[in-house]
MIKOL-127690 format. One line per 10 residues: number of its first residue (from 1); their letters; for each residue x negated, y, z negated of C-alpha. Coordinates in nm, 3 decimals. Each point is the difference from the previous one (the first is absolute). Layout:
# residues N
NUM> a> X/Y/Z | ...
END
This chain:
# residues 613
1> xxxxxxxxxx> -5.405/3.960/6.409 | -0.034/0.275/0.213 | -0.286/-0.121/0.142 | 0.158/-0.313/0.088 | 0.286/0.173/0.173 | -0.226/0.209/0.199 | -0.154/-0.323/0.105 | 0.354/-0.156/0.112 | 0.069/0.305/0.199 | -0.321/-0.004/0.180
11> xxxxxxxxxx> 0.026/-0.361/0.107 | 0.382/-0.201/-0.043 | 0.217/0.243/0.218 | -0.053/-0.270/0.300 | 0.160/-0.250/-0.195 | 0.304/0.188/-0.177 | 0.236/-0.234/0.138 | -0.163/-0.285/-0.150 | -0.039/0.199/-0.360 | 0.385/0.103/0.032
21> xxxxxxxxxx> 0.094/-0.386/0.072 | -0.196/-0.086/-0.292 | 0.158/0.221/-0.213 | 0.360/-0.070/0.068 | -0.095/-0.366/-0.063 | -0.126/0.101/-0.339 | 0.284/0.210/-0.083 | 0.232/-0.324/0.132 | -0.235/-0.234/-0.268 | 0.025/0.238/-0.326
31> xxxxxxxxxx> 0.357/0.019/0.072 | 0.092/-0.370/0.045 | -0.284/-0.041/-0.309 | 0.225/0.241/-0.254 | 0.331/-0.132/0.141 | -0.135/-0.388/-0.094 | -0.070/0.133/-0.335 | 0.325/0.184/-0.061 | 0.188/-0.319/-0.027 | -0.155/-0.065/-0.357
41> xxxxxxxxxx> 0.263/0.312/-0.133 | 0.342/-0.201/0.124 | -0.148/-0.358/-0.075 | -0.047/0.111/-0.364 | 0.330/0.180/-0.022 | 0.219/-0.251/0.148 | -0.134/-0.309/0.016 | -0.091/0.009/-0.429 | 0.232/0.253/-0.056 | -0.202/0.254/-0.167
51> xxxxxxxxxx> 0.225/0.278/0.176 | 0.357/0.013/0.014 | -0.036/0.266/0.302 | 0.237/-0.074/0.272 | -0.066/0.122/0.342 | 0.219/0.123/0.238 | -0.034/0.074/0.389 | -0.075/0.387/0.063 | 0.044/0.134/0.349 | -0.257/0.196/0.150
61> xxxxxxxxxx> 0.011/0.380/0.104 | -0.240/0.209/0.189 | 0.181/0.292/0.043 | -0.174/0.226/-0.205 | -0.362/0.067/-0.198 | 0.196/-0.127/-0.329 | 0.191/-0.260/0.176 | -0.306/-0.162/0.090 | -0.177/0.017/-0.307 | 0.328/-0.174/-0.102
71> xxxxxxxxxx> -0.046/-0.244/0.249 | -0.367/-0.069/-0.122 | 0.184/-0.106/-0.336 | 0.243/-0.154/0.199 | -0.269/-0.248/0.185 | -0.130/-0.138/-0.340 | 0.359/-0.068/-0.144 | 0.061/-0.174/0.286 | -0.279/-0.196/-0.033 | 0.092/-0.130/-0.320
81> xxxxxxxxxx> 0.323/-0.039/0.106 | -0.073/-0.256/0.278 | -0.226/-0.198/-0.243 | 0.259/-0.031/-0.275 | 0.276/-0.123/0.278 | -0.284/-0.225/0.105 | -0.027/-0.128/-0.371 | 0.351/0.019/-0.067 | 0.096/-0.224/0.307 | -0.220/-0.297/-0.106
91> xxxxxxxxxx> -0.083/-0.206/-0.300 | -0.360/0.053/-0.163 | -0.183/-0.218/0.188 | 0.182/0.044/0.380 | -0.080/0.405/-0.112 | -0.365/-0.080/-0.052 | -0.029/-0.180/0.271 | 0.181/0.301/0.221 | -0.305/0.249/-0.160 | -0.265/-0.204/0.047
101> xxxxxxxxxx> 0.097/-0.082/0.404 | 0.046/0.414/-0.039 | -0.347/0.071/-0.164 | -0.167/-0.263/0.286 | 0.146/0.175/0.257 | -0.072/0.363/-0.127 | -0.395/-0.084/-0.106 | 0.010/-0.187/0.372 | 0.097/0.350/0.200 | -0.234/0.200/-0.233
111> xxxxxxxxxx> -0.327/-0.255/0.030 | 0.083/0.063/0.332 | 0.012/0.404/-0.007 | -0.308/-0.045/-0.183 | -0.170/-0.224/0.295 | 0.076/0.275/0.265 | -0.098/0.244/-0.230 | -0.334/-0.175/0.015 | 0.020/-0.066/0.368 | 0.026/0.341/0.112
121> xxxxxxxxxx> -0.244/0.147/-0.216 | -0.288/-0.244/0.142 | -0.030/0.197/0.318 | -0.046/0.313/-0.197 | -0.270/-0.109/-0.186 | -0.200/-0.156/0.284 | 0.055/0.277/0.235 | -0.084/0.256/-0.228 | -0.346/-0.172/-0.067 | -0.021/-0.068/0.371
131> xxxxxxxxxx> -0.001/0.388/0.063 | -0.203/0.103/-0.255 | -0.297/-0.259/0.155 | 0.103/0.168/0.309 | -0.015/0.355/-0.086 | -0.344/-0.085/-0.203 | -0.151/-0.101/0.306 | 0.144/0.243/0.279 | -0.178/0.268/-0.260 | -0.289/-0.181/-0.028
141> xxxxxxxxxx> -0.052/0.034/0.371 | 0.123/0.368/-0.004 | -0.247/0.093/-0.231 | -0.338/0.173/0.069 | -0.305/-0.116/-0.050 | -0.059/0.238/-0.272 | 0.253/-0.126/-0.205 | -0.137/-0.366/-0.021 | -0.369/0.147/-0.088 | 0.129/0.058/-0.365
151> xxxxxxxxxx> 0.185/-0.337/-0.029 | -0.096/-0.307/-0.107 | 0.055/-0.293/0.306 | 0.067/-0.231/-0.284 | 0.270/0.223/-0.176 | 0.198/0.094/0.309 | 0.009/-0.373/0.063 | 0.134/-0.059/-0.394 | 0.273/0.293/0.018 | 0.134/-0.192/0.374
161> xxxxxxxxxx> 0.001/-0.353/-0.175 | -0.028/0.042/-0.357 | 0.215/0.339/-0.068 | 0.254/-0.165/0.250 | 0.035/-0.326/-0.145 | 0.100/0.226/-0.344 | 0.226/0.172/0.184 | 0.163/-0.284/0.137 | -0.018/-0.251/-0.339 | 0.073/0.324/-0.240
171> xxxxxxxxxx> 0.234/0.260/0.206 | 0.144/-0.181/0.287 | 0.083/-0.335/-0.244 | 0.170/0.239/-0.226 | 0.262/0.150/0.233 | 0.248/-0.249/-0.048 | 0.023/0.038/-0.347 | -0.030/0.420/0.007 | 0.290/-0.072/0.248 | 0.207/-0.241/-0.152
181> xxxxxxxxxx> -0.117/0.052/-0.410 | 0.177/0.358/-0.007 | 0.270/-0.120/0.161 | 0.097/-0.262/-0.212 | -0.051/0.248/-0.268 | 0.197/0.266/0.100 | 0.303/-0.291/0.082 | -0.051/-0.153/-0.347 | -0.013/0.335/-0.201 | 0.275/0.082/0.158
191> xxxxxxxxxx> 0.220/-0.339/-0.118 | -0.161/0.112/-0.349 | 0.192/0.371/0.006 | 0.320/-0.208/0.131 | -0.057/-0.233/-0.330 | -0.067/0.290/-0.231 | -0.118/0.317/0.075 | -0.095/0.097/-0.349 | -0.265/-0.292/-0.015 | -0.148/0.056/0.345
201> xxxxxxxxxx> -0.070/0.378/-0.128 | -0.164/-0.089/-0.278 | -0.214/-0.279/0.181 | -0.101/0.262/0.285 | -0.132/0.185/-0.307 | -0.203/-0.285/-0.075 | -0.149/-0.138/0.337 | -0.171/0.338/0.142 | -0.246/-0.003/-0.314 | -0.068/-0.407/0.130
211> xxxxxxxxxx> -0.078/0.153/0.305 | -0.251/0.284/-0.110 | -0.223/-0.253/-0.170 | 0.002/-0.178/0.347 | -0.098/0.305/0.199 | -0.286/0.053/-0.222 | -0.159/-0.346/0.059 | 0.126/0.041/0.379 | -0.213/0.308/-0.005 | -0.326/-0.132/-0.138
221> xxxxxxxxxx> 0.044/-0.268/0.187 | -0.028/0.182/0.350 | -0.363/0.185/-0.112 | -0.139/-0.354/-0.075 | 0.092/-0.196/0.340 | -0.142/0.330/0.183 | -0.298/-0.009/-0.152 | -0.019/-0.378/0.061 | 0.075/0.026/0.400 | -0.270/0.271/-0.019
231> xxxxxxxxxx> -0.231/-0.297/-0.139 | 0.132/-0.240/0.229 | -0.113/0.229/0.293 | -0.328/0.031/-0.127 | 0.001/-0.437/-0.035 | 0.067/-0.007/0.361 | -0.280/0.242/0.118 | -0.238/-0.208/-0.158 | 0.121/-0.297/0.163 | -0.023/0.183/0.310
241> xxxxxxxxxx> -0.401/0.113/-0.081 | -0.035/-0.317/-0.084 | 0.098/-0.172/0.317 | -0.173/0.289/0.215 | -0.342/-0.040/-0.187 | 0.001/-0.368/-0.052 | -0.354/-0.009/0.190 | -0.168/0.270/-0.188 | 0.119/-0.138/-0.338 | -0.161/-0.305/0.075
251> xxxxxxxxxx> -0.311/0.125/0.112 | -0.037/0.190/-0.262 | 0.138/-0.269/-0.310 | 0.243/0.278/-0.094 | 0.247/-0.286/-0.073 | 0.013/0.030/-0.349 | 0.024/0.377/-0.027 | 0.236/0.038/0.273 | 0.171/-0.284/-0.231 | -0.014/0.193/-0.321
261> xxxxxxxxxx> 0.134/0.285/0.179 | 0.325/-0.151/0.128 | 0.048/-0.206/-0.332 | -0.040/0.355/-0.179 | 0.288/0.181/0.254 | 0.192/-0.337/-0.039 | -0.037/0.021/-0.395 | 0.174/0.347/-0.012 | 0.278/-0.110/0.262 | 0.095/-0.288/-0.232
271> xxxxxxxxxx> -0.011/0.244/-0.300 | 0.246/0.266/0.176 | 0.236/-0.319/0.090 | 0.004/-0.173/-0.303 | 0.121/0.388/-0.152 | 0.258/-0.002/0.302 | 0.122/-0.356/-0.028 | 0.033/0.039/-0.349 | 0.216/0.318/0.027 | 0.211/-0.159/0.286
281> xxxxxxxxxx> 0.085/-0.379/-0.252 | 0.114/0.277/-0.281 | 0.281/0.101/0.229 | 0.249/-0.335/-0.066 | -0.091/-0.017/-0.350 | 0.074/0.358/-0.084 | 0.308/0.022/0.225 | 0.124/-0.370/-0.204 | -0.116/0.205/-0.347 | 0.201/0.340/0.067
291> xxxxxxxxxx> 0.298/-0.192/0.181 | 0.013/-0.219/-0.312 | -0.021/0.288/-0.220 | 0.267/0.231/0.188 | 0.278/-0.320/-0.032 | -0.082/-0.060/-0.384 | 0.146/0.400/0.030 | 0.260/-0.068/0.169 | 0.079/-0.297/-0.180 | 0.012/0.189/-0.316
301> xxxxxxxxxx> 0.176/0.315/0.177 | 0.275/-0.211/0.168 | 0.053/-0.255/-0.323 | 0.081/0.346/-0.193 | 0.221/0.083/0.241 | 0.227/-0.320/-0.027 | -0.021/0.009/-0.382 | 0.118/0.329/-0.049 | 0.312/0.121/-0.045 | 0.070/0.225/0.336
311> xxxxxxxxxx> -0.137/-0.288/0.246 | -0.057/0.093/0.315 | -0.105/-0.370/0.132 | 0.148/-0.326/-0.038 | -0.234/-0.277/-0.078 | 0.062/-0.203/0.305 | -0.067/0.339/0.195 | -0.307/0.027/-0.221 | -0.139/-0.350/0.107 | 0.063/0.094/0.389
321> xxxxxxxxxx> -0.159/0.328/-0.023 | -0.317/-0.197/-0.201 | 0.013/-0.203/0.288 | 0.006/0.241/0.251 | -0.294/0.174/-0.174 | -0.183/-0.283/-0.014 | -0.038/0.016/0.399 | -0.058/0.346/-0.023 | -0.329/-0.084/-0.157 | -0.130/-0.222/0.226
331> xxxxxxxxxx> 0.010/0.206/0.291 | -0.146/0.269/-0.226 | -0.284/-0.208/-0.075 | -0.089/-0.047/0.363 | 0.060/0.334/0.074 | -0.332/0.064/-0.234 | -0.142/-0.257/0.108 | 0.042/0.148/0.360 | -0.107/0.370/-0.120 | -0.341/-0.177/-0.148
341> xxxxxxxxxx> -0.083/-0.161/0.327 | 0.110/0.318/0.206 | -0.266/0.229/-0.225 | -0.269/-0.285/0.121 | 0.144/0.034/0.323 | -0.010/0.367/0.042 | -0.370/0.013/-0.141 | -0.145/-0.221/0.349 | 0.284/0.241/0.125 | -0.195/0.304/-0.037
351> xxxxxxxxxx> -0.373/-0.144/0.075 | 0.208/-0.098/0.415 | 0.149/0.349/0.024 | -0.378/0.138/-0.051 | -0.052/-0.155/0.367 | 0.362/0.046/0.103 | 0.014/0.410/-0.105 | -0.367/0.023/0.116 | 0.010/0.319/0.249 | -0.202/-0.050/0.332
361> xxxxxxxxxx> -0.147/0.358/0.141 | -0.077/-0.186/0.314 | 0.403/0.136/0.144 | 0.137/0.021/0.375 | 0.071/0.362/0.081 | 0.366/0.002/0.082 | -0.053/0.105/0.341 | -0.333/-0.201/0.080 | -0.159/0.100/0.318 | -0.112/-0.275/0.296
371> xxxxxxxxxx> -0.379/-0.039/0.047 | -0.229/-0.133/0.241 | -0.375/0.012/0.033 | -0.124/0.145/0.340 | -0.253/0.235/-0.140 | -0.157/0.037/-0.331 | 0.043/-0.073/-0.354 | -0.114/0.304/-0.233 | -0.090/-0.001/-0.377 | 0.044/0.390/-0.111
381> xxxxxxxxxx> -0.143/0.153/-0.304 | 0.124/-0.350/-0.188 | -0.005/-0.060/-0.396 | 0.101/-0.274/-0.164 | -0.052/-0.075/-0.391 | 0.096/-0.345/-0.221 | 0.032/0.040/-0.410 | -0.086/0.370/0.049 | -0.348/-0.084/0.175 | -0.054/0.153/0.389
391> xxxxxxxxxx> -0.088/-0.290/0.184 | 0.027/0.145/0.318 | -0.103/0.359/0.046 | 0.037/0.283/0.299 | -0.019/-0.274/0.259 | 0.007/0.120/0.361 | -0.003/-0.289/0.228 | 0.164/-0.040/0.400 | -0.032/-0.332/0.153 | 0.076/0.008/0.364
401> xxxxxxxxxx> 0.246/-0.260/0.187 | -0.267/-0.285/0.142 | -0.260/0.053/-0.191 | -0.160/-0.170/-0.328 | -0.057/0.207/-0.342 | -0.235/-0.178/-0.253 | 0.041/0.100/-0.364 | -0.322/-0.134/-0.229 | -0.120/0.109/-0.327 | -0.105/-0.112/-0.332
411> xxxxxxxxxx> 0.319/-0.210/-0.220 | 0.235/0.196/-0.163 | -0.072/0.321/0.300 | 0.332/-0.020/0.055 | -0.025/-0.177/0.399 | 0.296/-0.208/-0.008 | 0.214/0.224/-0.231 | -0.023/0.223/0.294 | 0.127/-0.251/0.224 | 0.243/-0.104/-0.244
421> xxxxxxxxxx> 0.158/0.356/0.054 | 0.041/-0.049/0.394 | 0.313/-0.286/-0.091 | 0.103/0.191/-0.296 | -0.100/-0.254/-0.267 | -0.021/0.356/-0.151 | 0.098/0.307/0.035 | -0.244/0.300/0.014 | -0.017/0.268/-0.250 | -0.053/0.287/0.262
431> xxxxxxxxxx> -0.098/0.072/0.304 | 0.185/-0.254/0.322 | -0.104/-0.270/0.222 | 0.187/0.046/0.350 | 0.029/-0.295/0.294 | 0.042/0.240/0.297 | 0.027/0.297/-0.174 | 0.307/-0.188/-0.206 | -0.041/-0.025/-0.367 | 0.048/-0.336/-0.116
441> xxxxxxxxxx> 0.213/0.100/-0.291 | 0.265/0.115/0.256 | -0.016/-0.388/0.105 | 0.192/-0.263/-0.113 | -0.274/-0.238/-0.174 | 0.146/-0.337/0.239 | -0.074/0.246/0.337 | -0.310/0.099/-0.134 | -0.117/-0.372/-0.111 | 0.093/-0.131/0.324
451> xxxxxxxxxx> -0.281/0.200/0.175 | -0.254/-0.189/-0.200 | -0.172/-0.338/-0.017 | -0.241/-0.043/-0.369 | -0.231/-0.280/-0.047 | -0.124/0.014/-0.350 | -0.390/-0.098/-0.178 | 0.266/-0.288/-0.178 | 0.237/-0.172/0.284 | 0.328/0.014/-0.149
461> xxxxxxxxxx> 0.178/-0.308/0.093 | 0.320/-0.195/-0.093 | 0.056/-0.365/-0.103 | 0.138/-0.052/0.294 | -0.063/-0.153/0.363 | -0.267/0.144/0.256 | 0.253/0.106/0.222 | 0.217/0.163/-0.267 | -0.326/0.198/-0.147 | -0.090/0.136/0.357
471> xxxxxxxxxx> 0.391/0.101/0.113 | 0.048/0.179/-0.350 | 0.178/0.327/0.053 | 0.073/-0.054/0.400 | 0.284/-0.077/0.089 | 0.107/-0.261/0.296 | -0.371/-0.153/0.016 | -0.060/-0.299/0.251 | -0.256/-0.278/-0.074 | -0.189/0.112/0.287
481> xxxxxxxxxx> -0.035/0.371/-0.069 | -0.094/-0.134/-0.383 | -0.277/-0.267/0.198 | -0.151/0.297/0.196 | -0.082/0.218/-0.289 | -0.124/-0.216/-0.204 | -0.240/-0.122/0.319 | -0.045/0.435/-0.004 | -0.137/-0.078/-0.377 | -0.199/-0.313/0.115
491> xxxxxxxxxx> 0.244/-0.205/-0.301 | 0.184/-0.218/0.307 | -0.241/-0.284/-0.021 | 0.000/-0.097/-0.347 | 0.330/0.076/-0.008 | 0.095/-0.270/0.256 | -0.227/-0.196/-0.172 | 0.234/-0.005/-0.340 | 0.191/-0.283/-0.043 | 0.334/0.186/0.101
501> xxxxxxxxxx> -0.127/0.221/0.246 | 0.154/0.353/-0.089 | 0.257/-0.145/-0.244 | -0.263/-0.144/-0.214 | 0.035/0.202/-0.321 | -0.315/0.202/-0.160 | 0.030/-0.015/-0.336 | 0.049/0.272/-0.269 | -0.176/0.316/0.109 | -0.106/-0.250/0.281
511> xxxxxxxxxx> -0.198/-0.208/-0.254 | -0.038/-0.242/0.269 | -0.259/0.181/0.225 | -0.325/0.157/-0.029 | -0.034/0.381/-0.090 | -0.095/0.058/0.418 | 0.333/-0.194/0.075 | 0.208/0.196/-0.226 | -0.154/0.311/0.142 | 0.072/-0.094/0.343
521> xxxxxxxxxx> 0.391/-0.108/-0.028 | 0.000/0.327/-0.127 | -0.158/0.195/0.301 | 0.248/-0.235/0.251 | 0.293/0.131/-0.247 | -0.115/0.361/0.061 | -0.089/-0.117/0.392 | 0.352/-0.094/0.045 | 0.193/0.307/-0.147 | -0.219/0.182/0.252
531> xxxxxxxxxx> -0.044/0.336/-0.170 | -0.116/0.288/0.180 | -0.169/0.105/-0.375 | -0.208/-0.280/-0.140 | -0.183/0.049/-0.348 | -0.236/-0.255/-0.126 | -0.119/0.026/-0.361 | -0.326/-0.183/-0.031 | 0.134/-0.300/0.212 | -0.316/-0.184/0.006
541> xxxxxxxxxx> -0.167/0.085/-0.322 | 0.047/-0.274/-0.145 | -0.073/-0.274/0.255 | -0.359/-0.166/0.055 | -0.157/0.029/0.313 | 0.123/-0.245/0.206 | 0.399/0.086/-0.061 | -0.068/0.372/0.014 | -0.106/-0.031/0.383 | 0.297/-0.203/0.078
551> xxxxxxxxxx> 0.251/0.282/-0.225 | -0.231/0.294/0.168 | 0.056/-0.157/0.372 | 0.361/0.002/-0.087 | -0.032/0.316/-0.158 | -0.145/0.156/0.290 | 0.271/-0.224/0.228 | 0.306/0.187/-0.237 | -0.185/0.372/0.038 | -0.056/0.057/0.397
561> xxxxxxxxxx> 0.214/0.271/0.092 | 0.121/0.064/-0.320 | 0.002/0.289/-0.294 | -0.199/-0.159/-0.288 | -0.092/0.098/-0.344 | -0.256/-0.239/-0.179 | -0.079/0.001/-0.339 | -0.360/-0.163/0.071 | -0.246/-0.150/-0.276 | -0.247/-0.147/0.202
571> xxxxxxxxxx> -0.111/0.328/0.200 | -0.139/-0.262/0.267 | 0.315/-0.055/0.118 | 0.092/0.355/0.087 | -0.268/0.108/0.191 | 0.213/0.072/0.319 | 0.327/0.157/-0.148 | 0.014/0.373/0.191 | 0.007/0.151/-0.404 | -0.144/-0.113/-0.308
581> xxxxxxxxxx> 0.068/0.231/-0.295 | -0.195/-0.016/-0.294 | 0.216/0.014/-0.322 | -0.158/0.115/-0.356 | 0.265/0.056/-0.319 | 0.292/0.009/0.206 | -0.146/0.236/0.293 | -0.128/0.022/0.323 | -0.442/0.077/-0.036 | -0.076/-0.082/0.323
591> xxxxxxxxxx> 0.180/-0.127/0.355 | -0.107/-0.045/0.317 | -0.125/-0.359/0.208 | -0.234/-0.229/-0.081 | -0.331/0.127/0.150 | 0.087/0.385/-0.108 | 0.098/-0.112/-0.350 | -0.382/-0.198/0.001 | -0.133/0.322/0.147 | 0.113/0.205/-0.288
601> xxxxxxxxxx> -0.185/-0.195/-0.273 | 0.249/0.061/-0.220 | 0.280/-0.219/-0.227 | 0.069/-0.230/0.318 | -0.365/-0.067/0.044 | -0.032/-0.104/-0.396 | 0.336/-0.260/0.055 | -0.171/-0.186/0.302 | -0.377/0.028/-0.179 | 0.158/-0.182/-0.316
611> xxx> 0.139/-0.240/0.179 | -0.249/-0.082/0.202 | -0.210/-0.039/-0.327
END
């Protein structure tokens, strides 16, 4: 349970009020429920004269500590008291008729209670789920890079729908009765100790070995349904390979192994489930078993009681107390229910706060410095490492305001981690990179973002419209500042050609155009943050011919006058940037322009041969 109260301090404080209402109602219901009840005790003594007891009036004093206790005796007396004038006043049946118009209009009041009860715990519940969706994604997006390279896309999807569905159905569906189950408990044992205190001793005696066996099952319980969210992750990143490599699995009639592999995943979910579900259906029929068991005890204990010689109960006192035992169970039984579900619960729980306690070492310095670019950008004596390997290593690199660097090298050379480290997708290892003679880990990360436009080898678009994809992240955007970059990026004619002009929508990942489309939406996007930084990685390695002239005219449109960085592939279309550098296992071999780089004979001179074969 701690757990569990660790997770209600983390999220319900917003909605106290609405917990606090809800528990006053359920105080209100178990209250009105024991009073109902307590009108069994007179009935029997008065109305079939198993009791001779007569009750008198006693006034009520709360003077003192032992006045008040008196008092508290005082209350049920009086209780009986007003029954038995009720009783004595009427006939049988007129006195029958006076309880049951009583009993209506008690259970009436308490259904009522237990309505609001309900009613204010519903906002709970759905704003609690509400904010951990929202904190789920406001971390996703806070995040670096790094942190998603060693995640499953599929399984950070499952622990945002999946993990908070079970958080919802398990934890969030069992507040009411954690909240209301203990209550009516703690109201009912107490009406027990009023009865007879001797019997509720011994049954407290009884009822905490009930609940051990439960916390054992609770227990085991938890382990399975985190081992089967674990699974249910790994379901969902198939799904998600699945979808991305549709083509290739055709192509290549992998349909049937890529088949027998989710079928094999799927077989071991249903196996862990089964276990769980199994587990979780034990909890009513073991709570029904033990409750069962525990009154047979009492049954026994109490009916010795009455028989012997010294009683300390009366045996229409014996039949109330039963009574009022009887509704202690119930709530009992939902209360393990409730603990069964919250172990379930806490289990998707755990899997969430692995994104939610995730620690991002991409921070804001807490005095962050302003930044501009008016002269140079420097790489110093830079090392950066993944998984323990140095990907980048002793990098000395300056790339002067105006001008265009060109970074080229075999795959996996480390180009466009390089350029990665310029935004601070990561964060070096040692060494600095300064804008100005500024290091940009004395920058806040939205200053230093904003002096950059990135068009990426793969567009990244948005299912949304053609206007929306080329205003994202600029604020205040008119249609016609959005038409004249995208006529910069040569994408205004077929965009007017859509059926909805700019508020024709593009698809998922812009699904709806052609790979040079996609590339050029992108290169308006970056066109109309106007960035005095631009870096392209690979923009037009992946077009044919006739797209990559219309992306490289737009290209060239988006770089006059303007720092650049390119990550280039086809070495063809570098051949004017002011520096090319040549990069080999994560460092610099070689550097220098395009006819001195030739000249040399050297790494740069192998690149364009090879690709010219």
């Amino acid at each position: 349970m701690k757990d569990f109260l660790l997770l209600l301090k983390r999220f319900v404080p917003p909605y106290k009020n609405y917990l606090w209402l809800s528990i006053v109602m359920n105080i209100l219901s178990a209250l009105l429920n024991l009073v109902t009840f307590a009108i069994i005790k007179p009935i029997l003594e008065v109305l079939f004269k198993t009791s001779d007891t007569v009750y008198r009036y006693i006034p009520y004093d709360f003077s003192s500590f032992s006045a008040t206790l008196h008092s508290a005796e005082a209350l049920k007396n009086n209780f009986f008291w007003y029954i038995s004038e009720i009783l004595g006043r009427y006939d049988a049946v007129g006195a029958l008729v006076i309880l049951a118009l009583y009993l209506v209009g008690a259970t009436v009041l308490r259904t009522a209670a237990m309505y609001l009860a309900f009613y204010f715990m519903i906002p709970v519940r759905t704003g609690v789920v509400r904010d951990i969706r929202n904190s789920i994604n406001s971390k996703i997006l806070s995040l670096p890079l790094a942190f998603f390279s060693e995640e499953r896309k599929g399984d950070i999807l499952a622990r945002i729908s999946g993990d908070v569905n079970e958080i919802e159905s398990s934890v969030m569906s069992s507040l009411d009765m954690l909240f209301k189950n203990p209550i009516m408990i703690v109201i009912y044992l107490l009406g027990m100790i009023v009865i007879s205190w001797q019997l509720t001793l011994f049954v407290l005696l009884v009822l905490p070995l009930a609940g051990y066996v439960m916390g054992q099952i609770g227990k085991k319980l938890k382990k399975s349904s985190y081992a089967g969210q674990q699974q249910w992750g790994f379901l969902m990143s198939l799904v998600e390979e699945t979808l991305g490599g549709l083509r290739i699995i055709k192509a290549f009639n992998a349909e049937e192994k890529i088949s027998k592999r989710f079928q094999s995943s799927n077989e071991t979910f249903r196996s862990i489930t089964t276990g769980v579900f199994r587990r979780q259906q034990l909890a009513h029929p073991m709570s029904e078993l033990l409750g069962t068991i525990t009154i047979a005890i009492v049954l026994v204990y109490g009916g010795s009681l009455i028989l012997g010689n010294n009683s300390t109960i009366t045996g229409s006192s014996f039949i109330v107390y039963l009574t009022v035992f009887y509704l202690l169970i119930n709530p009992a039984k939902d209360l393990a229910k409730s603990v069964y579900s919250i172990q379930k619960g806490l289990a998707s729980m755990e899997r969430v706060d692995k994104i939610l306690k995730a620690e991002s070492n991409i921070k804001d310095p807490e005095n962050p410095q302003p930044v501009s670019l008016n002269n140079k950008i420097e790489y110093q004596n830079v090392w950066f490492k993944y998984n323990e390997q140095w990907i980048i290593k002793n990098v000395n690199l300056t790339v002067e305001k105006g001008k265009t660097v060109a970074l080229v090298g075999q795959s996996g050379s480390g180009k466009s981690t390089l350029a990665d480290l310029l935004p601070r997708f990561y964060d070096i290892e040692q060494g600095s990179i300064t804008i100005d003679g500024t290091n940009i880990r004395n920058v806040s990360v939205k200053d230093l973002r904003r002096l950059m436009g990135i068009v990426n080898q793969e567009a990244i678009l948005f299912n949304d419209t053609f206007f929306n994809n080329i205003a994202f992240g600029v604020e205040n955007v008119t249609l016609r500042q959005v038409e004249e970059a995208a006529g910069i990026a040569n994408a205004h004619e077929f965009i007017i050609a859509s059926e909805e002009g700019y508020n024709s929508n593009i698809g998922d990942r812009g699904c709806k155009l052609s790979g040079g489309q996609r590339q050029r939406i992108s290169i308006a996007r970056a066109i109309l943050k106007n960035p005095p930084l631009l870096i392209l990685d690979e923009a037009t390695s992946a077009l044919d011919t006739e797209s990559e002239k219309l992306v490289q005219d737009a290209l060239d449109n988006l770089m006059k006058n303007r720092t650049t960085l390119v990550i280039a592939h086809r070495l063809s279309t570098i051949h004017n940037a002011d520096l090319i550098c040549v990069m080999n296992e994560g460092e610099i071999v070689e550097r220098g322009t395009h006819s001195e780089l030739i000249a040399k004979n050297g790494y740069y001179s192998r690149l364009c041969e090879m690709q010219s074969f």
